[in-house]
C-alpha positions as CSV (number, residue, x, y, z in Angstrom):
1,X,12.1,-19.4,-6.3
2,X,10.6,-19.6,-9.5
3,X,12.6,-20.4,-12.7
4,X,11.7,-19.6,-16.5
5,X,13.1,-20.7,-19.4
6,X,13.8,-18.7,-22.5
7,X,12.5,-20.0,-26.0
8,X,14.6,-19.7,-28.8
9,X,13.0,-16.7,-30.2
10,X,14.0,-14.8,-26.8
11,X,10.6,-14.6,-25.1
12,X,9.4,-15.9,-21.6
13,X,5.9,-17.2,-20.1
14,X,5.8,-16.2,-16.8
15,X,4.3,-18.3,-14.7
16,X,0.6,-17.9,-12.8
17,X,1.9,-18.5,-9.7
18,X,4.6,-14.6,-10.5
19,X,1.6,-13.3,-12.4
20,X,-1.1,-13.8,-9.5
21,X,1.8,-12.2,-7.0
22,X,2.2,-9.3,-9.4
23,X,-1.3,-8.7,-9.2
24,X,-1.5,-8.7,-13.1
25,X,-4.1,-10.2,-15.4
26,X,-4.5,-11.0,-19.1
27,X,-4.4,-7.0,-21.0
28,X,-2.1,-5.6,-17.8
29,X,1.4,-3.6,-18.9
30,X,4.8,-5.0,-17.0
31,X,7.2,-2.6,-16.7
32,X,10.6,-3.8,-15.9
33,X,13.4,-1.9,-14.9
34,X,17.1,-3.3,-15.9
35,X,19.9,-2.7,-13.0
36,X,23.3,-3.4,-12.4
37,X,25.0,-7.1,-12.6
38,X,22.1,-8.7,-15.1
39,X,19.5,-7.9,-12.4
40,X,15.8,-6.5,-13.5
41,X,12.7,-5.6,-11.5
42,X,9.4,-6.5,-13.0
43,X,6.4,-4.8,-11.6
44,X,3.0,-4.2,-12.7
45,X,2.2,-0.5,-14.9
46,X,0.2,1.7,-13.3
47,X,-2.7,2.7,-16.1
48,X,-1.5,6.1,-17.9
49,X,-4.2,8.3,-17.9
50,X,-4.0,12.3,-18.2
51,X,-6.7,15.0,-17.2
52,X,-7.0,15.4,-21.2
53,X,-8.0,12.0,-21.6
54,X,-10.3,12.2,-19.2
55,X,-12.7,15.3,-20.4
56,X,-15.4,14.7,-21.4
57,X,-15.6,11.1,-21.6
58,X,-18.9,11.5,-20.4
59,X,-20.2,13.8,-23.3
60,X,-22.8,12.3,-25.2
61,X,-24.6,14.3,-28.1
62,X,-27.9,11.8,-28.3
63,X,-28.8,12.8,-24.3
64,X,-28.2,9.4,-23.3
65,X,-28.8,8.7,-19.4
66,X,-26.1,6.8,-17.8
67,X,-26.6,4.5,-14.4
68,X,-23.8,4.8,-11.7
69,X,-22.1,1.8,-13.3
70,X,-22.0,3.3,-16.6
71,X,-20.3,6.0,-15.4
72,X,-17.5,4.6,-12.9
73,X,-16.8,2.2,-16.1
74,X,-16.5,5.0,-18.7
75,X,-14.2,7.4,-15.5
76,X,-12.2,4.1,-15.1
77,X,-11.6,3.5,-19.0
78,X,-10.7,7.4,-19.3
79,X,-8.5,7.7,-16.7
80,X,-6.9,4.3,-17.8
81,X,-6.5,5.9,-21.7
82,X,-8.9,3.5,-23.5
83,X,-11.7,6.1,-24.6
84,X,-10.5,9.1,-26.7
C-alpha cells in the first residue's frame, strides 16, 4: 500500500512507483471516478480524439512528402486531439 499526503493547498504527488503502475507519464490525463463511502478510482484517460479531428491532418498545401514516421506521428497526434 502506498500512502500520500495532502499539502495544505489540497493537492497530491503521486508517487512513481502508482504512476509507473498506472501506466501514465509526464503530459498523461487521470481520470478519477468518486464512489460511495470516500472511495475513488484513478485510472489513466484514454486520448479523446474524434473522426473530425482526424481529417485531414495530413493535408499539406506546399506538396510536402512525408516518411512513414511522419505520418504515424501526425495519425497518433490527430487521433489524440493535438493537431487542429
Amino acid at each position: 500500500m502506498t500512502i500520500l499526503t495532502v499539502t495544505a493547498k489540497g493537492q497530491v504527488t503521486l508517487k512513481r512507483e502508482v504512476l509507473r503502475h498506472l501506466g501514465v507519464a509526464p503530459g498523461d490525463k487521470l481520470e478519477v471516478e468518486l464512489l460511495p463511502d470516500r472511495r475513488a478510482v484513478i485510472r489513466e484517460r484514454p486520448p479523446q480524439g474524434s473522426m473530425e479531428s482526424f481529417v485531414g491532418v495530413l493535408h499539406d498545401n506546399a506538396g510536402t512528402v512525408l516518411g512513414l514516421d511522419e505520418i504515424k506521428s501526425a495519425i497518433e497526434a490527430g487521433w489524440a486531439g493535438e493537431r487542429s
